[in-house]
C-alpha positions as MATLAB code, in Angstrom:
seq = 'XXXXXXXXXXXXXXXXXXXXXXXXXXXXXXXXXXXXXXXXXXXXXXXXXXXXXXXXXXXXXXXXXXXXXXXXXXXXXXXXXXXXXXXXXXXXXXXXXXXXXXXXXXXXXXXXXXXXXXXXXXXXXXXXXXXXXXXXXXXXXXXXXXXXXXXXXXXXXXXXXXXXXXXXXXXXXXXXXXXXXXXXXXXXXXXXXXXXXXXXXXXXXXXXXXXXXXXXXXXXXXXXXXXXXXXXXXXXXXXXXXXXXXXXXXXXXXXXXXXXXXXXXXXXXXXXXXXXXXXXXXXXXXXXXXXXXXXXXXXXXXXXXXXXXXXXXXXXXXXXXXXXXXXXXXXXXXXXXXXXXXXXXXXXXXXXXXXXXXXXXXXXXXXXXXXXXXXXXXXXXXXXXXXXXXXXXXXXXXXXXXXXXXXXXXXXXXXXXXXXXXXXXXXXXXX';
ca = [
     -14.796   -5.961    3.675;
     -15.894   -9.372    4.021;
     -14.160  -12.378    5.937;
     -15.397  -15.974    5.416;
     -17.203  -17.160    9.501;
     -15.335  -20.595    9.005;
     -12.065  -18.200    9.464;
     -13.242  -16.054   12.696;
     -14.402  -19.879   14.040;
     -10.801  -20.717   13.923;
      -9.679  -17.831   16.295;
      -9.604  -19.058   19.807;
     -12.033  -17.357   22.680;
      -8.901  -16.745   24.968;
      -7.026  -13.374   26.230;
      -4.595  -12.266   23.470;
      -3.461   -9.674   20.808;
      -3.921   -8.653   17.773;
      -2.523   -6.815   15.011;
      -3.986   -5.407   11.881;
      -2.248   -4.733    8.641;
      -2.999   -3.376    5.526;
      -2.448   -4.854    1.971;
       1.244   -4.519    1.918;
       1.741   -5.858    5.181;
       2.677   -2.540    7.117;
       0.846   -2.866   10.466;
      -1.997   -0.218   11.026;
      -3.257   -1.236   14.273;
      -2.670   -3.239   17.505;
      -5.300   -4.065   20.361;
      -5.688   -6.466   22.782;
      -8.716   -8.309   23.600;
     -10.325  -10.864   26.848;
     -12.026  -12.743   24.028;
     -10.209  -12.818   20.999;
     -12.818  -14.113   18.441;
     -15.273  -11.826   19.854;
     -13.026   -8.812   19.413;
     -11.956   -9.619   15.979;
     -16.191  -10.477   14.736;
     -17.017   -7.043   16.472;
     -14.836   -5.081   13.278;
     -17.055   -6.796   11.005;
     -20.927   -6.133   12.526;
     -22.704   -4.000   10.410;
     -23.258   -1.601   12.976;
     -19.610   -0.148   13.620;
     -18.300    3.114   14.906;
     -16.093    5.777   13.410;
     -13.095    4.203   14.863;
     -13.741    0.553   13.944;
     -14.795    1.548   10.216;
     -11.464    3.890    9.944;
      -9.574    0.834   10.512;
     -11.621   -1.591    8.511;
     -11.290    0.504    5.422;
      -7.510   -0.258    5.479;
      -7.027   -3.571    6.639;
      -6.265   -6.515    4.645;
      -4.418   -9.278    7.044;
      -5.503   -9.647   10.992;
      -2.818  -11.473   12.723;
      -3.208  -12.438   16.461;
      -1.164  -13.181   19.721;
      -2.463  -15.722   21.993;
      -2.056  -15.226   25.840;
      -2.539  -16.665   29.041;
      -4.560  -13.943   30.573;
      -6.155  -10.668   30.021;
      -3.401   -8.805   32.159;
      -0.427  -10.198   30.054;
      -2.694   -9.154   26.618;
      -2.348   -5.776   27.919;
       1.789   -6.014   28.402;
       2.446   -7.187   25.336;
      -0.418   -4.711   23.568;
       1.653   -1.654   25.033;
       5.546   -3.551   24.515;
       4.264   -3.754   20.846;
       2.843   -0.150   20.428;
       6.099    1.286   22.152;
       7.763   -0.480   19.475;
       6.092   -0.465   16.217;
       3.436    3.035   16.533;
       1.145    1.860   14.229;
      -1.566    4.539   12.497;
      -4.309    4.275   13.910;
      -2.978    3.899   17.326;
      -0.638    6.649   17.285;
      -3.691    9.000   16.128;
      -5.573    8.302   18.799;
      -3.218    9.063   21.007;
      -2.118   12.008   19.942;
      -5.012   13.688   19.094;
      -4.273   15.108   15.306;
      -6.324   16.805   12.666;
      -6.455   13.728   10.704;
      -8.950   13.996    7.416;
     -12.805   12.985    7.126;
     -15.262   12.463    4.823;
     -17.636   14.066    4.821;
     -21.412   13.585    3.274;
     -23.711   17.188    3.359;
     -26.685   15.111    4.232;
     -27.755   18.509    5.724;
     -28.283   19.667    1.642;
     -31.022   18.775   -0.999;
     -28.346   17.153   -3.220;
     -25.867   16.325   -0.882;
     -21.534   16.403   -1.511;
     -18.783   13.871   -0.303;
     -15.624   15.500   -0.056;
     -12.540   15.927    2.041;
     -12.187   17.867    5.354;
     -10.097   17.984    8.400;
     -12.938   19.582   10.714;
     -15.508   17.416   11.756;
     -18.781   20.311   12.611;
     -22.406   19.881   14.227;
     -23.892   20.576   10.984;
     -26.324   17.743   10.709;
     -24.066   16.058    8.128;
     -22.425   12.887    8.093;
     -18.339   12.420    8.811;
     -16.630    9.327    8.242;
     -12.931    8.418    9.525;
     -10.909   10.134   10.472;
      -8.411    8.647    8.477;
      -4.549    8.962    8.564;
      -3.845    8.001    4.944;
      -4.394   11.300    3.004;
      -3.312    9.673    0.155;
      -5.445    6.295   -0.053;
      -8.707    8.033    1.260;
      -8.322   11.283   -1.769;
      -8.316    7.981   -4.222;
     -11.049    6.104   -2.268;
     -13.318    9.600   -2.627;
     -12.979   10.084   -6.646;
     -13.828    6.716   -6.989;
     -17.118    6.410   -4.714;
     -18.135    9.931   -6.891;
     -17.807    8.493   -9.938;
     -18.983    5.070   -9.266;
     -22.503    6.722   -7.467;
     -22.124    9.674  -10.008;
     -22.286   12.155   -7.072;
     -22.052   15.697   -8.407;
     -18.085   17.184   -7.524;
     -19.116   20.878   -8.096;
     -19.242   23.254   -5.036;
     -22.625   24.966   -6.736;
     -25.339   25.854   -4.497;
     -28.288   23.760   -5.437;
     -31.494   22.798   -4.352;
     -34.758   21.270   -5.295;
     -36.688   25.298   -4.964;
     -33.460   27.111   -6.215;
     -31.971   25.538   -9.301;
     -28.896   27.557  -10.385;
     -28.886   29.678  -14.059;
     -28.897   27.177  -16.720;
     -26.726   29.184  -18.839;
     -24.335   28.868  -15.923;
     -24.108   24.918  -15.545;
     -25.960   23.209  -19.276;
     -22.015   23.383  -20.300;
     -20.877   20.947  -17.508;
     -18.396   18.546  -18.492;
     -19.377   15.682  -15.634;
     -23.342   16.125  -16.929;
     -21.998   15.703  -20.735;
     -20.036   12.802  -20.151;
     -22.566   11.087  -17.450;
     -20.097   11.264  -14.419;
     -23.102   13.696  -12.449;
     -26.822   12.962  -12.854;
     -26.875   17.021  -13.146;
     -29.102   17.773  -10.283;
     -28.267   21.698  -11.516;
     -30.358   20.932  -14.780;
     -33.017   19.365  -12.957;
     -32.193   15.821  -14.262;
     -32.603   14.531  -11.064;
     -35.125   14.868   -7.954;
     -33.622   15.483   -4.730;
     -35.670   12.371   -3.352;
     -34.196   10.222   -5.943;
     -30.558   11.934   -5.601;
     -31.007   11.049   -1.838;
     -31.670    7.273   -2.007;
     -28.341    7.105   -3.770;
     -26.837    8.410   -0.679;
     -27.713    6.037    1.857;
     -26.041    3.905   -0.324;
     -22.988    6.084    0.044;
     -23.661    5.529    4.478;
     -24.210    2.352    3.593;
     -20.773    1.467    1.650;
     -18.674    3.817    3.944;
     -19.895    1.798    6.934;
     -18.810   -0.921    5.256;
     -22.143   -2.860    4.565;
     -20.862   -4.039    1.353;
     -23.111   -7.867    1.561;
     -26.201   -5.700    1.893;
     -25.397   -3.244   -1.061;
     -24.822   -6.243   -2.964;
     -28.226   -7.872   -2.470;
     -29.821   -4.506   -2.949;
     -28.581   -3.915   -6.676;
     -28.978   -7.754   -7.650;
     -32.900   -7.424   -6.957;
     -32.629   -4.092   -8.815;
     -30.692   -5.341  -11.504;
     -33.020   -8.112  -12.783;
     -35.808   -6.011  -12.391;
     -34.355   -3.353  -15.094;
     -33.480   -6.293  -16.937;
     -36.873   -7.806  -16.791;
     -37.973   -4.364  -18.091;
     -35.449   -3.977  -20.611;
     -33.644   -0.974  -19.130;
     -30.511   -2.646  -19.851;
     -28.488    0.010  -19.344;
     -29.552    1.041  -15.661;
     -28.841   -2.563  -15.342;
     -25.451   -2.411  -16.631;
     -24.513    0.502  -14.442;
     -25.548   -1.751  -11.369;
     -23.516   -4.534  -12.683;
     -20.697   -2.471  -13.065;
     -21.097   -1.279   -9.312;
     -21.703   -4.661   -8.077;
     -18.074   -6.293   -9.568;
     -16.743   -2.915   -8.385;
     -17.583   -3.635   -5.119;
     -16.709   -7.515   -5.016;
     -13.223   -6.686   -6.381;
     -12.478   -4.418   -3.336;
     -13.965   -6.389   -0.513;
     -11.056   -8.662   -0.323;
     -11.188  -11.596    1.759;
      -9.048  -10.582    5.303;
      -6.587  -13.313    6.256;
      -6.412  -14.170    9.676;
      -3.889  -16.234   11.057;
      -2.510  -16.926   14.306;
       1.700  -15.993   14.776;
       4.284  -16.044   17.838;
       5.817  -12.897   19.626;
       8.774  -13.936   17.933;
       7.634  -13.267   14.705;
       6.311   -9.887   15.566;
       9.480   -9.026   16.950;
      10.658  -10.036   13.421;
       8.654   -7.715   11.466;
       8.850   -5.265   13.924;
      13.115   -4.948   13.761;
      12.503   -5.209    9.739;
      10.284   -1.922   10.368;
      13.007   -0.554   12.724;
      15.766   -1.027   10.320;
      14.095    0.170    7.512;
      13.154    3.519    9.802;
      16.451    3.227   10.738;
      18.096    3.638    6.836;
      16.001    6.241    5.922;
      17.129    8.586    8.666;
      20.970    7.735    8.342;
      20.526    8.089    4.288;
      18.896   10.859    4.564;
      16.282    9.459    2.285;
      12.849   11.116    0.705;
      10.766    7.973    1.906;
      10.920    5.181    3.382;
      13.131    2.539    1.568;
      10.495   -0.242    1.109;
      11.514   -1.264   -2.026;
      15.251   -1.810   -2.692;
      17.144   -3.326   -5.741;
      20.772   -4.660   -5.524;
      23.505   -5.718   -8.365;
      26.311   -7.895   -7.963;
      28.462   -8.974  -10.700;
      30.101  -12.379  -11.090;
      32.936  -13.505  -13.749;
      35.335  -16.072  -12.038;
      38.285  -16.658  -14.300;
      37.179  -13.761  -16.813;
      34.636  -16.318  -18.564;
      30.647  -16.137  -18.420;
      30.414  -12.785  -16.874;
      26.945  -12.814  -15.797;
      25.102  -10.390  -13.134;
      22.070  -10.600  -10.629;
      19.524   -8.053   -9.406;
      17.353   -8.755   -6.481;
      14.659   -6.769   -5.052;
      13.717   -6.815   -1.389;
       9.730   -5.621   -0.093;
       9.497   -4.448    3.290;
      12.917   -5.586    4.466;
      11.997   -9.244    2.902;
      13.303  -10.991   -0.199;
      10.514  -10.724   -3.508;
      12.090  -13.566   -5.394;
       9.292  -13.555   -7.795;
      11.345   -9.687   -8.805;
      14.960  -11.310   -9.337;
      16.570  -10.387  -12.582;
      19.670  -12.393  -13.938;
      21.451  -10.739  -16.451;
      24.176  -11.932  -19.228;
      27.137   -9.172  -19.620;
      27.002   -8.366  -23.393;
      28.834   -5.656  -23.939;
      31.932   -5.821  -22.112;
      35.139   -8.278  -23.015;
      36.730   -9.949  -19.894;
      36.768   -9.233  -16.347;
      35.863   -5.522  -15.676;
      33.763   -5.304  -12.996;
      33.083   -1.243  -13.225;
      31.528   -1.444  -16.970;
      29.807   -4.940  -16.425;
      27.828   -2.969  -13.486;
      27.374    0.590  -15.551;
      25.489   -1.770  -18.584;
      23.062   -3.941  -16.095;
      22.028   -1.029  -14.216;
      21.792    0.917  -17.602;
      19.990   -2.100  -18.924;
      17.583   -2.928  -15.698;
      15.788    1.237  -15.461;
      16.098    1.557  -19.321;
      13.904   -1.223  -19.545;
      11.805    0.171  -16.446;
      10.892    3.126  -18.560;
       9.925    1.047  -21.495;
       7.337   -0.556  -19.640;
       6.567    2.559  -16.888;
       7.356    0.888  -14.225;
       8.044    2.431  -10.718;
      11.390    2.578   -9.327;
      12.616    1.173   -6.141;
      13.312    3.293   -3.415;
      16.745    2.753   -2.892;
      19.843    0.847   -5.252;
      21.994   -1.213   -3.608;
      25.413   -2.261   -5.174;
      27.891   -4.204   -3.830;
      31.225   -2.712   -4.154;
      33.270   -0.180   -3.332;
      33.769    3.912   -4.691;
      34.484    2.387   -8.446;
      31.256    0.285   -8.709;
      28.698    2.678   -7.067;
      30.703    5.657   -9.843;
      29.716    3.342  -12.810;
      26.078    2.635  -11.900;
      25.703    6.192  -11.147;
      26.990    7.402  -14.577;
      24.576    4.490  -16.217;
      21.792    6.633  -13.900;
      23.273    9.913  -15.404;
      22.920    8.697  -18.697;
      19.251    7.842  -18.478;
      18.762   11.088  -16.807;
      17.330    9.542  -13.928;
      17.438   10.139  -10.160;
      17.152    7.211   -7.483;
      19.092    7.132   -4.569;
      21.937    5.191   -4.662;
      24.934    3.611   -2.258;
      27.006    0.790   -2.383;
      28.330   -1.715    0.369;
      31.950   -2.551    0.261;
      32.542   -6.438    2.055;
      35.508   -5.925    3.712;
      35.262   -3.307    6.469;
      31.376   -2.622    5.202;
      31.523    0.552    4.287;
      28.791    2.794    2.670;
      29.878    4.734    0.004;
      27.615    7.314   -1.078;
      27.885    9.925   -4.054;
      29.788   12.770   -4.302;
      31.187   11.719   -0.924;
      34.516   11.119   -0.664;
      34.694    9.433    2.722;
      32.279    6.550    3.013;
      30.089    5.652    5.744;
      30.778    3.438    9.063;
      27.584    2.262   10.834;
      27.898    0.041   14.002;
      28.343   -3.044   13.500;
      24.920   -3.993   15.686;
      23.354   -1.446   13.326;
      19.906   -2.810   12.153;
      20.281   -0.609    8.856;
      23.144   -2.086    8.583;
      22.282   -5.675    9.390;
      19.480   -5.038    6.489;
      22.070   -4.082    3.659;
      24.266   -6.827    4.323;
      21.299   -9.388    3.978;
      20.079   -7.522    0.695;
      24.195   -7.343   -0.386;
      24.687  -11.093    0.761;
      21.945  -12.441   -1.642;
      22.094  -10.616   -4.636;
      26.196  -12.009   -4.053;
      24.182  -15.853   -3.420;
      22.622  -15.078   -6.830;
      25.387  -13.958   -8.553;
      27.399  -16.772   -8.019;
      24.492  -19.375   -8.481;
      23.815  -18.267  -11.739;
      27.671  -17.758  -12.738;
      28.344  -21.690  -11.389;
      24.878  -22.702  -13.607;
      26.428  -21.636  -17.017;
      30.224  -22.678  -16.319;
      28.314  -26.334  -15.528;
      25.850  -25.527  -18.794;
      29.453  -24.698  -20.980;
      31.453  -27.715  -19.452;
      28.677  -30.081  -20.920;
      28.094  -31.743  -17.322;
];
């Protein structure tokens, strides 16, 4: 992780907050600080902790709170926590078995690999991390870009295992594993790859970087091309993922903001009774004034905020005049049959706005792409949430922040509707 000194310059040396997010924008951390720039520079020294390196490997966005003294940093640290719980500060509290990673420095041919007990064994832990998910894909990359071996073999530099047992090894035949089983490989040299490992889990990446430059042109200027390629490869590997961090300074307002967004979004899941939380949702709305230029309009909303850059206008084609229920049945047929075309994800949740008859055709255009995505619609005039296979729809209160975040997803992919509808009727009319 690397952020550009020109940026921390910019942060103030006054009391305030701040609050770390990862690369969608979902807020991982929150701390306060006497001296802001001070605070922020210390996640970046080469020298950090297990805590400050946890966070690091996750963050993408710092943004920060200023205040007028130490004591009100604190207040507003803890009103924020209360409301938001981020990660890291919620595991800290509360004390659970979050995962490792751990490095067998305490072996001739060491292992990195995944563990939720953290021993006095002499070997090295990193984390602990709470994203199980992230940190398993972080590990199978760093094996297979240092070509660590991933077997759970016994090995070392007196005591090579049976070579009838390993000379069959699928990560030796295809180069993954420098097969320190077979001998390929001295423990000494095996070793200086893994300070490298320490090195890139402690997030020295500028230092790694300057080590296999010098390295590089020296295989070059011996010919070994190809151990120069494989440090290329590593270096552009590692410049991709240390992504500048953007820092920039925001009002309590706007936290509040993004921290209702969060709420609501919490909110929906629990009163759907949803799989996950509904980050990403899609809604239709349909739009043919008069019975002429029947059009429709899908838009997509991130993290409780509109992704214009994902809207999807779509021309009714297969229906003649004004029928709402089939125009809806062929764009949602049309929208996730082209979504498996191109293997696409899904959103989380479908929004249509409607009543019983609308949310019954886009479910049977679901049905007939045998797919499953949740799916409710909104109907405007008592806003009720009709649901599947439910007869009786839905009431929420009308301060509800789930609901307050469907009407704002329903009330613009209506905006859309009707912008595009009023663009062709103009288009038709010649003006």
């Amino acid at each position: 992780m690397s952020v550009k000194n020109e940026k921390l310059e910019q942060i103030p040396k006054v009391p305030g907050v701040y609050i770390m997010r990862d690369g969608i924008g979902n807020i991982i951390y929150i701390g306060k600080a006497k001296v802001l720039r001070n605070r922020i520079a210390s996640y970046f020294n080469a020298d950090m902790d297990s805590k400050a390196s946890a966070i690091i490997t996750s963050m993408r966005k710092i943004d920060y709170i200023l205040c007028a003294s130490e004591r009100e940093a604190l207040i507003v640290e803890r009103q924020l926590i209360n409301k938001v719980q981020p990660y890291f500060n919620a595991m800290w509290k509360d004390d659970k078995s979050y995962p490792y990673l751990k490095l067998s420095t305490n072996e001739d041919f060491p292992r990195l690999f995944f563990t939720r007990k953290k021993l006095q064994d002499k070997a090295l832990y990193f984390g602990p991390y709470p994203q199980v998910f992230y940190i398993k894909k972080l590990l199978r990359w760093i094996v297979r870009l240092f070509k660590l071996r991933p077997c759970k073999i016994s090995i070392s530099q007196s005591n090579l295992p049976n070579e009838k047992k390993v000379k069959s090894c699928i990560y030796r035949h295809t180069k993954f594993c420098d097969a320190p089983c077979m001998g390929e490989i001295s423990s000494e040299k095996y070793k200086e790859k893994v300070i490298e490992i320490e090195d890139f889990l402690n997030g020295k990446f500028k230092k790694l970087i300057q080590v296999w430059k010098k390295q590089m042109k020296t295989f070059s200027d011996n010919l070994e091309y190809e151990k120069a390629l494989v440090l290329r490869d590593r270096i552009y590997a590692l410049e991709n993922m240390s992504e500048r961090v953007m820092i920039a300074e925001i009002s309590k307002d706007d936290i509040q903001i993004s921290v209702d967004r969060a709420e609501s979004l919490s909110e929906l899941k629990k009163i759907l009774h949803l799989p996950k939380l509904p980050v990403v949702i899609e809604a239709f709305d349909n739009s043919n004034i008069g019975g002429t230029d029947a059009v429709a309009s899908m838009v997509r909303f991130t993290n409780g905020l509109a992704d214009k850059k994902n809207y999807r206008r779509f021309k009714i084609k297969t229906v003649v005049g004004p029928d709402d229920f089939a125009s809806m049945q062929e764009v949602v047929f049309r929208r996730y049959s082209g979504l498996i075309r191109t293997n696409e994800k899904f959103p989380d949740l479908i929004l249509i706005d409607g009543g019983k008859g609308q949310l019954g055709a886009a479910v049977c255009a679901l049905e007939q792409l045998k797919v499953k995505i949740p799916i409710i619609s909104l109907a405007k005039k008592n806003e009720e949430i009709y649901l599947p296979q439910k007869d009786a729809p839905l009431i929420l209160p009308r301060n509800s922040m789930a609901l307050r975040l469907l009407q704002s997803v329903r009330d613009e992919a209506h905006r859309f509707a009707i912008t595009y509808h009023r663009l062709l009727r103009k288009h038709h009319a010649g003006l």
